[in-house]
N, C-alpha and C positions, 0 to 999 in steps of 0.2 A: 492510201489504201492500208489497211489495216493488214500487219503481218502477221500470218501464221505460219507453224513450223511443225510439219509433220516427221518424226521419227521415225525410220524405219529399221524394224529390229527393236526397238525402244524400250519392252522388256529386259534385254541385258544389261549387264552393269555399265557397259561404257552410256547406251542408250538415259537410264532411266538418271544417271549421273547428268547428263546432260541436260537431261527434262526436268532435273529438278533445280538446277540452277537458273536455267532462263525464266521456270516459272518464277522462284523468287526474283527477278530480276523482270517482273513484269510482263513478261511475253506470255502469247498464248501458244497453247502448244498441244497436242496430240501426238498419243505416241501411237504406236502401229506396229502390228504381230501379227502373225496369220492364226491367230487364238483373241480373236475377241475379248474374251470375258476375261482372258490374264492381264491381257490390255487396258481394261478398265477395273481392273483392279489395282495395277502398279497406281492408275493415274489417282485413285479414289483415296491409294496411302499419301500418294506425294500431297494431293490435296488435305488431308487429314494435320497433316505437318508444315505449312502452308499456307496462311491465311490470305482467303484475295484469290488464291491462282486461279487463274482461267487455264486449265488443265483436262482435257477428255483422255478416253481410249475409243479404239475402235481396230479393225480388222486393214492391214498394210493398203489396201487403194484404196477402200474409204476416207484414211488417215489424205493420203496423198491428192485424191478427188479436191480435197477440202482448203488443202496448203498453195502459198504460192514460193516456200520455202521448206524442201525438203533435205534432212540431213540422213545419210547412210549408214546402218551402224551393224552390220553382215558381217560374219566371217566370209573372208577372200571365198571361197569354196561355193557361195550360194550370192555371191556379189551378180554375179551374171544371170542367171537364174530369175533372180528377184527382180530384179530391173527390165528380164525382159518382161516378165509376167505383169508387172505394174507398166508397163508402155502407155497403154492407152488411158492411166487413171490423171496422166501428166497433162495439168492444165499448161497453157502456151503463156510462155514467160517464165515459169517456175525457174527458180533456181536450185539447183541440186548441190551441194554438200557431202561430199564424198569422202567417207575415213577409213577405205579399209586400205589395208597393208597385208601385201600379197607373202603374209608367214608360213614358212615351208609346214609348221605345227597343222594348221589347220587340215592338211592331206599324210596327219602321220608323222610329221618331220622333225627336226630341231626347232626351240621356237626364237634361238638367235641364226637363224636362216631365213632368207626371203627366196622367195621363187621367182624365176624367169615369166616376165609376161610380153606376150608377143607385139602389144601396144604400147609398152615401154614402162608403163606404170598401171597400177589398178587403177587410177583417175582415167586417164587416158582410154583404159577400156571401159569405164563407165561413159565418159563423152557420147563413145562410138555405139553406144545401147541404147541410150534416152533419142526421144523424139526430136526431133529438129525444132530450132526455137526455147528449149530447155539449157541453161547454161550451165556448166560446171566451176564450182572450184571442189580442190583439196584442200582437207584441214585438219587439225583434229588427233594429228599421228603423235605427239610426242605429251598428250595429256592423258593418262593413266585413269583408268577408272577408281583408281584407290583415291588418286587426288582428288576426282572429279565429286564423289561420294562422303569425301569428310567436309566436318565444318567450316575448317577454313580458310583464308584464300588461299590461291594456287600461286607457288612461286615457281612459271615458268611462263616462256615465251610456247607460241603455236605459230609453227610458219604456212603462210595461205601461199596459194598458187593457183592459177586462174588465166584463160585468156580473154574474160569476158572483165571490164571494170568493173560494172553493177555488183557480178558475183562475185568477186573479190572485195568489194569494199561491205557486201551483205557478213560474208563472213568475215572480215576482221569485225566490222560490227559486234555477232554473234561472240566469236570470241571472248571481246574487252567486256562483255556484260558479266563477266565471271571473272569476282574481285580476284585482282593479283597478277592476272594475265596480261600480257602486253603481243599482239598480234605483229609479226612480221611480213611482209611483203615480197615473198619471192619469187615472183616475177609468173613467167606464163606456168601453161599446165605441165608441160613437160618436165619442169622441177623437178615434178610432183614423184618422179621416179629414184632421185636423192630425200626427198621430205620421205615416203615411206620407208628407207633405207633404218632410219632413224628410230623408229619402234624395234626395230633388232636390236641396234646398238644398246639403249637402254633397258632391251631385257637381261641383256648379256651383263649391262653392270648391275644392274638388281642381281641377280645371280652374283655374281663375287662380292658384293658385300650384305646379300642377304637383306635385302631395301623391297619394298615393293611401291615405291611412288619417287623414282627416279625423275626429277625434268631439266629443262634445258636452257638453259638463259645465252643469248647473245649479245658479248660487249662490243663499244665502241660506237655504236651507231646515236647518230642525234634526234635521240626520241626517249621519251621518258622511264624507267623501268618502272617495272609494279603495278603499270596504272590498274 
């Protein structure tokens, strides 16, 4: 089966960062706004830039009707919201890709603060949203849309977290298609409540040294770096 990869939110920098690497990288991909015609305009630049991509836009459960690989790219604030509102666009089996990180910023706050979520992690409460049959992983927290948006490869790891395999091996997949990346495997979903930790952390050091493409490399493991 041919994979597709609906974006949702995919208009933003982290989204459209995203969308435009797997299109180079060969996927197809739709991105998803609840503004259509911005939608299909981000995708008509990425394609302009782009040769080849198989790239649309379209309006968020359209996008998602279409995917059997959805990735999430919401401020914490409208993570719930959104997912309930797209329930029913979710075809059975989709896999879901879940980035946000619950930053105290999003409701006003510090943005090297994270908020208290009562499911332990925004993954966690994304889970308990989607339809049954819809699997989750985490991913996604510690690639910077500055990164994701330059030329060229990214030098950092992304650590997935998953209690579904599929979904965890779709996303490191997803991942390692963005030269430079090396996906780590940390284990079930509940991780996923330290992996969002980690988007604070790194705001906090862009802050003191005035960086804004902070990432994150893990030594010692026997697996290859950069790939």
């Amino acid at each position: 089966m041919e994979r597709v990869i609906a974006i949702v939110g995919g208009t933003g920098a982290e989204g459209l960062g995203l969308a435009r690497r797997w299109a180079l990288a060969g996927e197809t991909v739709i991105i998803g706004s609840r503004d259509e015609g911005r939608a299909a305009e981000r995708a008509a630049r990425i394609a302009s830039t782009v040769p080849g991509a198989r790239i649309q836009g379209c309006e968020n459960a359209a996008a998602v009707a279409e995917a059997n690989v959805v990735v999430l790219t919401v401020p914490f604030f409208s993570q719930a919201g959104t997912l309930k509102g797209l329930k029913s666009a979710f075809q059975l089996g989709t896999i879901l890709i879940d980035t946000t990180v619950p930053l105290a910023a999003t409701i006003g706050g510090r943005a090297t603060r994270t908020l208290g979520v009562w499911q332990g992690s925004a993954a966690e409460q994304a889970a308990e949203l989607v339809p049954k049959g819809v699997a989750v992983a985490a991913a996604f927290h510690s690639l910077s849309a500055e990164l994701l948006n330059d030329e060229k490869p990214v030098d950092c790891d992304v650590v997935v977290c998953s209690n579904d395999e599929t979904a965890r091996r779709v996303a490191m997949e997803l991942a390692e298609k963005i030269p430079g990346v090396r996906a780590i495997n940390a284990g079930a979903l509940e991780t996923a409540r330290l992996a969002e930790q980690l988007t604070a952390l790194l705001i906090a050091i862009n802050v003191r040294y005035k960086v804004h493409a902070t990432g994150l490399r893990f030594t010692g493991l026997p697996i290859p770096q950069g790939k």
